[in-house]
C-alpha positions in Angstrom: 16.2 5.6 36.8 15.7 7.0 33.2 14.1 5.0 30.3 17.8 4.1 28.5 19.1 3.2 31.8 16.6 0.5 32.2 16.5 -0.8 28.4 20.3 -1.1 29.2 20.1 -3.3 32.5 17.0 -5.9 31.3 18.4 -5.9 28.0 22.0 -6.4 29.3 21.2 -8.5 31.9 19.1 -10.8 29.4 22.4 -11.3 27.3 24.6 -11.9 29.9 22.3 -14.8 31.1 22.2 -16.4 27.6 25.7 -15.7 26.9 26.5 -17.3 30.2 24.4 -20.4 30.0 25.8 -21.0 26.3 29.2 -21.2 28.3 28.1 -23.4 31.2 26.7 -25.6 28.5 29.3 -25.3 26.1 29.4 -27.9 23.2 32.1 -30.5 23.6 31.2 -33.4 21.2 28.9 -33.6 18.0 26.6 -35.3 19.7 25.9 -32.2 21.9 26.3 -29.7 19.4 23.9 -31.1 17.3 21.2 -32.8 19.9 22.3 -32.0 22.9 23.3 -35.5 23.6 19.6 -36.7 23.1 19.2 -35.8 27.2 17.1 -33.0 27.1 13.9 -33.6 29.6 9.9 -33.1 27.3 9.5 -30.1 29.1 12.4 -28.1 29.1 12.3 -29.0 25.2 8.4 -28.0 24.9 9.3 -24.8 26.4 13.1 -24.6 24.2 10.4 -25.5 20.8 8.2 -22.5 21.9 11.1 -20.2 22.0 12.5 -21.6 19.0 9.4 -21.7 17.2 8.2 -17.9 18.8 10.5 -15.6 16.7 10.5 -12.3 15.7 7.6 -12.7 13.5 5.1 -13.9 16.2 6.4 -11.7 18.6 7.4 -8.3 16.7 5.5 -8.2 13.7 2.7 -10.9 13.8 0.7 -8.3 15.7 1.6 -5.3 13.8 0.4 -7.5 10.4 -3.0 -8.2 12.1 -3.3 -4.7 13.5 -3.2 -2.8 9.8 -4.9 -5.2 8.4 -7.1 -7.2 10.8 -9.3 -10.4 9.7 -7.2 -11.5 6.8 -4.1 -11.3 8.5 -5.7 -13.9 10.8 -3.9 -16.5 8.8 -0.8 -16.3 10.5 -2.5 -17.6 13.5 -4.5 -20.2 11.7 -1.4 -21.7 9.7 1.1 -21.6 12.0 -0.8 -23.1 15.1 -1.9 -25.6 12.6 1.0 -26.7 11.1 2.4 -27.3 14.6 -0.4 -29.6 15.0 0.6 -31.2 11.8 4.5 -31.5 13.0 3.9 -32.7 16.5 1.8 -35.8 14.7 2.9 -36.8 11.4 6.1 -35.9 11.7 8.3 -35.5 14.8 7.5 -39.1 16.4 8.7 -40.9 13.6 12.0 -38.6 12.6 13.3 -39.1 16.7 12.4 -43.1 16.0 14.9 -42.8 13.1 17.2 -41.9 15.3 19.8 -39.3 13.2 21.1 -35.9 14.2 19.5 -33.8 10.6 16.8 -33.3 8.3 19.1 -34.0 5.1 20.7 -37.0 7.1 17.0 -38.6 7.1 16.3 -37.7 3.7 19.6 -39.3 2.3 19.4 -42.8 4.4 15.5 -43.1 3.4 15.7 -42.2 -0.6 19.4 -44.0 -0.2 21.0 -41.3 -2.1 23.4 -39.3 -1.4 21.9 -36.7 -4.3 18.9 -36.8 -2.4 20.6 -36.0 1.1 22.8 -33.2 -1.0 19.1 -31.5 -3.0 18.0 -31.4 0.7 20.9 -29.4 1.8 20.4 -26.9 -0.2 16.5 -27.2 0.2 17.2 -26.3 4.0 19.7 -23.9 3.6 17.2 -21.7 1.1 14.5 -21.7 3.5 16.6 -21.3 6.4 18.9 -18.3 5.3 15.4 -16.7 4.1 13.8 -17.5 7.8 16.5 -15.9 9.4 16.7 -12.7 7.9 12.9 -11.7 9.5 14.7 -12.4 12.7 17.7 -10.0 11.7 15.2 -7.7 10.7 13.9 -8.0 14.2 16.5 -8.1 16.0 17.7 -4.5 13.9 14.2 -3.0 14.9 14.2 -3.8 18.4 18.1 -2.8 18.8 17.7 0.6 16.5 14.9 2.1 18.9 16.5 1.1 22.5 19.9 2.0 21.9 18.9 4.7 19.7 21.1 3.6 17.1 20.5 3.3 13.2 19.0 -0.2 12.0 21.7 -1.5 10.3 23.4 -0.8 13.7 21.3 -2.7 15.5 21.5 -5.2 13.0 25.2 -5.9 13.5 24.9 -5.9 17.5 22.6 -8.7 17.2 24.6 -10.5 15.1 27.1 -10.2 17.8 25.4 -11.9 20.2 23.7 -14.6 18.8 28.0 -15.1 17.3 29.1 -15.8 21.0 26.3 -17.7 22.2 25.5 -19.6 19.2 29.0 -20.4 18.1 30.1 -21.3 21.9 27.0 -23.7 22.9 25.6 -25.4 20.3 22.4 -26.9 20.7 23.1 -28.4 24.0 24.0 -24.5 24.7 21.1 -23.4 22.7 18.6 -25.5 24.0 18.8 -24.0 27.8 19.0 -20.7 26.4 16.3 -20.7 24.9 14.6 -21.9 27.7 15.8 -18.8 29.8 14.2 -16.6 26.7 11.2 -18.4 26.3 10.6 -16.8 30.0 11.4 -13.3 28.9 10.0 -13.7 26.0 6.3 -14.7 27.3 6.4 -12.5 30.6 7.1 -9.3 28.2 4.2 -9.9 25.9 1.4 -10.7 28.0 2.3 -8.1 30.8 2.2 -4.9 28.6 -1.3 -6.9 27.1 -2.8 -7.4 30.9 -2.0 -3.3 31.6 -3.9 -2.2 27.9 -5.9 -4.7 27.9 -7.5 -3.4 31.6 -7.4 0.2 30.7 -9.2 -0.3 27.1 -12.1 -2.7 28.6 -11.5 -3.5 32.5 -10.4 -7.1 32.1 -7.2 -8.5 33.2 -7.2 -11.4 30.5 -6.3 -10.0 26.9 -8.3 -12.4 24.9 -11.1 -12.3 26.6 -10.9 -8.5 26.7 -11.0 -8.4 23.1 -14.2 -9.8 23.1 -15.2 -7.3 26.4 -16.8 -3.5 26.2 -14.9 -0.4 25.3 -14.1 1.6 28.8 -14.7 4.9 26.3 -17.6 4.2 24.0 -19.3 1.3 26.1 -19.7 -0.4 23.1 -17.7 -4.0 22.2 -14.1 -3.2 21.9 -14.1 -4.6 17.9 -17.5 -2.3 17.1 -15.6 0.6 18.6 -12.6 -0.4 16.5 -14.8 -1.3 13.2 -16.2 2.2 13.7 -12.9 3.8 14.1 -11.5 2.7 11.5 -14.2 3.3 9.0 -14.7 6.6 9.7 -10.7 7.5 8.5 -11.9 5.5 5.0 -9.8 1.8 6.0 -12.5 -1.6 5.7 -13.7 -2.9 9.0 -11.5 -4.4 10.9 -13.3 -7.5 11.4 -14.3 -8.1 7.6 -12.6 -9.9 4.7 -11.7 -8.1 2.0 -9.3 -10.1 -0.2 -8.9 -13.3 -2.3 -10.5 -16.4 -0.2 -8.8 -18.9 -2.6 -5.5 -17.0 -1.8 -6.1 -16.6 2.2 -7.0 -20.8 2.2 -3.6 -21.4 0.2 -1.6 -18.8 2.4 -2.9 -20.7 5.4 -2.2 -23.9 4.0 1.2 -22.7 2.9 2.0 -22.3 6.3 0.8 -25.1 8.0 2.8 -27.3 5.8 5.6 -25.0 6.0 5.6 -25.1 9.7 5.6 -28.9 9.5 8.6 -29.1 7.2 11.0 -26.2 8.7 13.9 -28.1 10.1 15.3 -25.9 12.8 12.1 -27.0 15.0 12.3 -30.6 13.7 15.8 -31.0 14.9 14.5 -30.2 18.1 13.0 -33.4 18.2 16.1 -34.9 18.1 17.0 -33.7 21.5 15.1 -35.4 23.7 16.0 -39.6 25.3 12.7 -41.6 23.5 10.2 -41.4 20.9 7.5 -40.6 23.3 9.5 -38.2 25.0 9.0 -36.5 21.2 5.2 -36.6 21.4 4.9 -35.2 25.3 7.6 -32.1 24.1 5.3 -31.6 21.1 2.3 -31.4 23.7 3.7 -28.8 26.1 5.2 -26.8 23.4 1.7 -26.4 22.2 1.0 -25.3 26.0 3.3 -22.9 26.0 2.7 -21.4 22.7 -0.7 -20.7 22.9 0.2 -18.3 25.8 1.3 -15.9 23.2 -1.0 -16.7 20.0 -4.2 -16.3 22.2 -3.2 -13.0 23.6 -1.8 -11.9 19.8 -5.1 -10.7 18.3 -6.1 -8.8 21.3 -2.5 -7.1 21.2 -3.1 -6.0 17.5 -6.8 -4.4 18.1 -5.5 -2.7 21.2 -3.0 -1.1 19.0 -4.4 -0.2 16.6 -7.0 1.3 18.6 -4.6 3.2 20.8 -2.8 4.9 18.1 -6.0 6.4 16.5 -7.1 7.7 19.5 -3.0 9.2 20.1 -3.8 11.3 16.6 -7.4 12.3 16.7 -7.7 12.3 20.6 -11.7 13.7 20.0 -13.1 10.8 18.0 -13.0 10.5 14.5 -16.5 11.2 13.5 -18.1 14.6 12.4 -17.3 16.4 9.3 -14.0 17.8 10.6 -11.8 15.5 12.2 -9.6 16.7 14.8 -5.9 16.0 14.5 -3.0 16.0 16.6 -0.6 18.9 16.0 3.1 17.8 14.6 4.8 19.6 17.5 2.5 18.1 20.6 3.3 14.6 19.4 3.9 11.9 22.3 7.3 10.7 23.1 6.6 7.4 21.7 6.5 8.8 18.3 10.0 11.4 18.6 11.7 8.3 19.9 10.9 6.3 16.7 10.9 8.7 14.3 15.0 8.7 15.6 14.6 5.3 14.1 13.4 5.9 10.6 10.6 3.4 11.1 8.1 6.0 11.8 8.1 9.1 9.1 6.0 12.0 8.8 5.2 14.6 5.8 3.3 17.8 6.3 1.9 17.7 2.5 -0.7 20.1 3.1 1.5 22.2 5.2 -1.2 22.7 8.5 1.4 21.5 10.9 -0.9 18.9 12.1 -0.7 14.5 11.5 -3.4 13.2 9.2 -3.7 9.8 9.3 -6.5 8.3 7.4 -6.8 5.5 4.2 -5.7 8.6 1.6 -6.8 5.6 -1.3 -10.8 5.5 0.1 -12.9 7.3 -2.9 -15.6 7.1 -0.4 -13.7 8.6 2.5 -12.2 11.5 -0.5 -14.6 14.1 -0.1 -14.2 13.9 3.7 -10.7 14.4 3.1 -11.0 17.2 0.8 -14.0 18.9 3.7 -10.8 18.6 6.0 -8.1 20.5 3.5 -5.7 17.3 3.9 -3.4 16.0 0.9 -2.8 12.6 2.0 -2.3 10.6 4.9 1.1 11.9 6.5 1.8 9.1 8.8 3.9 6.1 7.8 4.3 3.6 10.7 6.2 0.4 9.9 4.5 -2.7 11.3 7.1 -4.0 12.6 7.2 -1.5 15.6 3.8 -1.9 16.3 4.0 -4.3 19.7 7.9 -2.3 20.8 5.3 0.7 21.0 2.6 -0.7 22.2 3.3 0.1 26.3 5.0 3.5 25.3 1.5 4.6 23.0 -0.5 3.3 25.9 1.8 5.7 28.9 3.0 2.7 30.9 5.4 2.5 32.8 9.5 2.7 32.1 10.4 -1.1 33.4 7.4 -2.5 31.2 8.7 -0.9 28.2 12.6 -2.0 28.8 11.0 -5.6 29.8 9.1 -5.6 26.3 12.5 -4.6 24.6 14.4 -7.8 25.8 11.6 -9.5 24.9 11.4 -9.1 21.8 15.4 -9.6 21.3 15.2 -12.8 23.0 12.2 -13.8 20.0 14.5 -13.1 17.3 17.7 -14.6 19.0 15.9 -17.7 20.1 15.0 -18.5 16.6 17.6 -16.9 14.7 20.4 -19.2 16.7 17.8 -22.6 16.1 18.2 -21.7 12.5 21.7 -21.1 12.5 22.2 -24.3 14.2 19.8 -26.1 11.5 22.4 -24.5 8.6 25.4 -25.2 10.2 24.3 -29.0 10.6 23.2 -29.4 7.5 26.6 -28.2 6.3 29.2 -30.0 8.3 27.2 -33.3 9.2 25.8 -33.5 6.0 27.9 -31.5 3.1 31.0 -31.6 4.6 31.8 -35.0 6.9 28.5 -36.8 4.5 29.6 -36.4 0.7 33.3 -34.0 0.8 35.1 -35.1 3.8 33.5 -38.5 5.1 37.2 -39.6 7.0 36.5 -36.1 9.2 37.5 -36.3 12.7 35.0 -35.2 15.4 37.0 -32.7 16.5 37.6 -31.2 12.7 33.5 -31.9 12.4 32.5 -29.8 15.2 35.0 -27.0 14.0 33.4 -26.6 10.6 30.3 -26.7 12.1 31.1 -23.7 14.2 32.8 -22.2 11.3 29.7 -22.8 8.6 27.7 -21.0 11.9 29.5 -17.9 11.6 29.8 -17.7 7.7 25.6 -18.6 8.1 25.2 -15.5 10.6 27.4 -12.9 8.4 25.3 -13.7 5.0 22.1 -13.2 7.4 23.0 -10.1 8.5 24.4 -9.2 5.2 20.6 -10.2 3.6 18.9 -8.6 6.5 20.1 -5.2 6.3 17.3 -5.0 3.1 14.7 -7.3 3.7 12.1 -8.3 1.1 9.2 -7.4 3.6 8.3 -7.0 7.1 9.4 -9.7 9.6 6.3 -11.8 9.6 6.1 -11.4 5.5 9.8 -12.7 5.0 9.5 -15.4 7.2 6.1 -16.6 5.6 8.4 -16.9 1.9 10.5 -19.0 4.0 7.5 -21.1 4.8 6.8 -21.2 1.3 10.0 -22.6 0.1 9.6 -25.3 3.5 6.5 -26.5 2.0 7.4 -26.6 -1.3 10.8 -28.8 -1.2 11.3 -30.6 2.8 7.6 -31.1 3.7 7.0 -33.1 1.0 9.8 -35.3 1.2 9.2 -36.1 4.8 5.9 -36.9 4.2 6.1 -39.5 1.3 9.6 -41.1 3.1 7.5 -41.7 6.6 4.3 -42.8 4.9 4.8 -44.0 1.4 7.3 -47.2 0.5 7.0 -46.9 -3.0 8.6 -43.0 -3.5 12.0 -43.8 -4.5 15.4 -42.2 -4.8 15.2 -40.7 -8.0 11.1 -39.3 -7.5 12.2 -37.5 -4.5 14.9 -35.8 -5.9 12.9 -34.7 -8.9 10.1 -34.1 -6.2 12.3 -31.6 -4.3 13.4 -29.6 -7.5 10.7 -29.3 -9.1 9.2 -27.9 -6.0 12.1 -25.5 -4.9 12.7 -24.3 -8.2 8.9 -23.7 -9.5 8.5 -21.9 -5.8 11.6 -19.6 -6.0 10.8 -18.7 -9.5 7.3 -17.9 -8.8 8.6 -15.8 -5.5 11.1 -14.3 -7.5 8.7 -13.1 -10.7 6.4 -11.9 -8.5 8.2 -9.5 -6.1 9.6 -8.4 -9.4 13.6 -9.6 -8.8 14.1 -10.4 -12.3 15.5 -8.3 -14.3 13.0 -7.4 -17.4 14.3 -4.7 -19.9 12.4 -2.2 -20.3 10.6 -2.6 -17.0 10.5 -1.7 -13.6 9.6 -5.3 -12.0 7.8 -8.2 -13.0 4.6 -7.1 -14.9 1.7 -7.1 -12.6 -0.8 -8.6 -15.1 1.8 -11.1 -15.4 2.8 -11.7 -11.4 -1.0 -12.1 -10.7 -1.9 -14.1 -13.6 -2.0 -17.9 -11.8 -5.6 -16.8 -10.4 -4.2 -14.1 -8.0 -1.9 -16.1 -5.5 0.8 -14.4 -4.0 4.4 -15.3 -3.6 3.7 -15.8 0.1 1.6 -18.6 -0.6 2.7 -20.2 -3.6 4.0 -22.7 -1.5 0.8 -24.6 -1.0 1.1 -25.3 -4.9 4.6 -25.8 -4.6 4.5 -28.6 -2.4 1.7 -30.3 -4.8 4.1 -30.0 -7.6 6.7 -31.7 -5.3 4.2 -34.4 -4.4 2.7 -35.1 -7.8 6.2 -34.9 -9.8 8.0 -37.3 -7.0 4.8 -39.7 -6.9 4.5 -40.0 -11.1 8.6 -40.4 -11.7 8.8 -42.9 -8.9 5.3 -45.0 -10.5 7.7 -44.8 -13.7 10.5 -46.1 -12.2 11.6 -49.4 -9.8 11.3 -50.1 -6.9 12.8 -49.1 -3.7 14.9 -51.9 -2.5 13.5 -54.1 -0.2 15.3 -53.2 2.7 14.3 -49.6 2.6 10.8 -50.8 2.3 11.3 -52.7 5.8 13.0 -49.1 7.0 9.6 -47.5 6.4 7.5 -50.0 7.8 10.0 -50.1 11.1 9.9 -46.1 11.5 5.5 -46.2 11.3 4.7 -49.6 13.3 5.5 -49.5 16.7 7.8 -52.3 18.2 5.9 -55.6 19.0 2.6 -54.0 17.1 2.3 -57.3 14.7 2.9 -59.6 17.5 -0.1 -57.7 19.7 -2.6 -57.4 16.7 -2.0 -61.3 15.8 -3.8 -62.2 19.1 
């Protein structure tokens, strides 16, 4: 069977087993649409969070990031395994005790405002809309090299089929979907990892590998790569070479961010009891950390791999041999098809250079070699869809890594939409326009604001401000700078009041999408290109995709000082606060 036969049967059958399972567990009541009638066993919703949580940027492009870049891209791992930690105990215990079916709907009955619940509508629909176009980017990249289609194709397929099963199921529908694609998703990452990672060093277990000998060199697989990689003019791979202040914030930005991104708080919501809320958060972690341990190893492999595709003799010596334009691999014809691998002959030999063309130390090497630049652009987002076609395995390990990474993206991309679509009906619509709603005229707008949600992501997603990974860590930013904030001070503090937490939330949100906004140089300035660069970098270097960390202080100092300046929070509200932190019966235990 040829290679698009099989990308069409696992992808295709993949679909037709989410597509059917959305139909078995179709919606019929808000209650399932929004939390799957709270009957969802800790398991099953560990393993629905992992999918959910796994999207396009940990599977596509989190890899890619750390393989270009190495060490300092490390912070993807860091913040986001961290600020799961952070959700799974500070937050998702105590938002299942309250007992609603959204973020906004807690946010609204704690601050008792309906302003507040309204500020945090538009809160999640900012960061949400922004998550979910790295998963449409995804899902375009994935689509545009196995049906050998354009991206903006792929981009509306995808679309198409997160529509039916999204629309159709729900999150009751959602929920065992994503448990079906948390299976693909995990079996096609790690098996392509096991095959490289045994033909690089001889061990079967990627992250171990990475840490193994070099089947070539017989040196450590890193020192090989550090060498590598140095001798075409790019940094080690394992050393740091950026801002340490700015890598801490970006970190922190998305921990926080993690902890505050309501389409994996909602899933909280699904399961029977509060401590059914802690055990999901525990196997979800399980489950997860099948993929992030075997991530780094994926990334060095790589980038390994495709160095050794274009100078197939080593890269040290005065002249560096290069692969000749014409004998290039299939992996590289079938994505140049794609657009998201270009090459230009600029000095005209007929052969690929690909070195670090901005090196002054690696210049005069370049010049010894007669090359004019490095003629190899490779988008990182292909990086793991290429992986087992750059490394010669087989046809069915390829198509397998293909539905794997659509079911990442559609996983989170339909948890997102279901996030936006609550937040919408249950909280804009039936909460401040149309409170008389019927259930039946609830559940249709929610299905409606769905579709209207997936159109503007597409829409957005056909130009994305960045790589998967990079878009959804602005996301993260805008999470921790407006919801995390908010959750925090209404589970822990009693004295944040109504009017702080709105002011909180603003200031937050708006001093976060400004800063995002100046800095990637979306404003308008006559006379100028972008957003001046002595001006973008001026708050001690951070970038926009972790401004968040300073947005969120904003939030909390802004909320803290205006509720200190004004009353109270009623006394009843102060009893909800306590009642959501103490356990049941707690006083009466502790008074013996």
């Amino acid at each position: 069977m040829d290679h698009n036969s099989l990308y069409l049967l696992f992808v295709g059958a993949t679909f037709a087993l989410y597509i059917g399972i959305a139909i078995w567990a179709m919606a019929g009541s808000t209650s399932e649409f929004y939390a799957a009638g709270r009957g969802v066993h800790p398991v099953t919703n560990g393993m629905a969070t992992a999918a959910d949580w796994m999207s396009a940027a940990s599977f596509i492009s989190m890899a890619g990031l750390i393989a270009f870049t190495g060490y300092d891209n490390s912070s993807f791992l860091m913040g986001w395994t961290g600020g799961y930690v952070l959700l799974a105990l500070l937050l998702a215990p105590y938002l299942r005790k309250f007992g609603k079916f959204t973020v906004p709907e807690f946010i609204g009955d704690r601050f008792y405002s309906q302003t507040a619940r309204l500020v945090a509508v538009v809160c999640l629909i900012v960061a949400s809309v922004t998550y979910v176009i790295g998963q449409m980017t995804g899902v375009g990249v994935a689509f545009s090299r196995f049906l050998e289609v354009d991206n903006s194709t792929g981009l509306f397929i995808g679309a198409g089929v997160v529509f039916c099963y999204a629309v159709l199921g729900g999150m009751k529908g959602v929920t065992y979907t994503q448990v079906a694609q948390y299976v693909v998703l995990i079996i096609a990452y790690t098996i392509p990892a096991i095959f490289i990672s045994l033909q690089l060093t001889g061990n079967p277990i990627p992250a171990l590998g990475l840490f193994s000998d070099h089947t070539g060199s017989g040196e450590p697989l890193l020192q090989t790569l550090d060498r590598v990689v140095t001798d075409l003019g790019f940094r080690e791979y394992t050393s740091h070479d950026g801002n340490t202040f700015n890598m801490v914030l970006f970190t922190l930005s998305l921990m926080i961010g993690t902890a505050g991104l309501p389409h994996v708080i909602i899933r909280f919501f699904t399961v029977p009891k509060v401590a059914d809320a802690r055990w999901s958060a525990g196997w979800a972690l399980v489950f997860i950390a099948l993929l992030y341990l075997t991530a780094p190893a994926v990334g060095a492999m790589a980038r390994l791999n495709i160095i050794d595709t274009i100078h197939p003799n080593g890269t040290s010596g005065p002249q560096i041999e290069t692969l000749a334009y014409d004998d290039r691999p299939d992996w590289m014809k079938n994505w140049e098809v794609t657009g998201l691998l270009k090459f230009e002959d600029k000095n005209g030999d007929g052969k690929i250079q690909f070195y670090n063309d901005k090196s002054e130390s690696f210049a005069a090497t370049a010049e010894a070699n007669g090359w004019k630049g490095s003629e190899l652009n490779v988008n990182r987002d292909i990086l793991v869809l290429a992986n087992p076609e750059i490394a010669g395995l087989p046809g069915w390990v390829i198509a397998l890594v293909a539905a794997g990474g659509l079911a990442a993206a559609l996983s989170t991309a339909a948890g997102l939409l279901l996030a936006i679509s609550g937040a919408v009906s249950h909280d804009l619509i039936k909460g401040a326009l149309m409170p008389n709603i019927s259930e039946k005229g609830e559940l249709l707008s929610a299905r409606i604001a769905m579709a209207v949600a997936i159109g503007v992501a597409t829409y957005l997603g056909l130009n994305p401000p960045g790589f998967a990974a990079q878009t959804v860590a602005l996301a993260f930013g805008l999470a921790a700078a407006s919801i995390f904030p908010a959750l925090m001070m209404g589970i822990f503090s009693k004295r944040v009041n109504n009017v702080g937490a709105v002011a909180g939330m603003l200031a937050g949100l708006i001093f976060t999408l400004l800063y995002i906004f100046l800095h990637k140089g979306w404003f308008f300035i006559p006379g100028t290109a972008s957003f001046p660069d002595t001006i973008a970098g001026s708050l001690f270097g951070i970038k926009s995709t972790a401004i968040g960390a300073i947005g969120a202080l904003i939030n909390f100092a802004v909320a803290i000082g205006v509720s200190r300046a004004t009353d109270q929070p009623p006394k009843e509200i102060q009893d909800l606060v306590e009642s959501i932190r103490v356990p049941r019966g707690a006083g009466a235990a502790s008074a013996h």
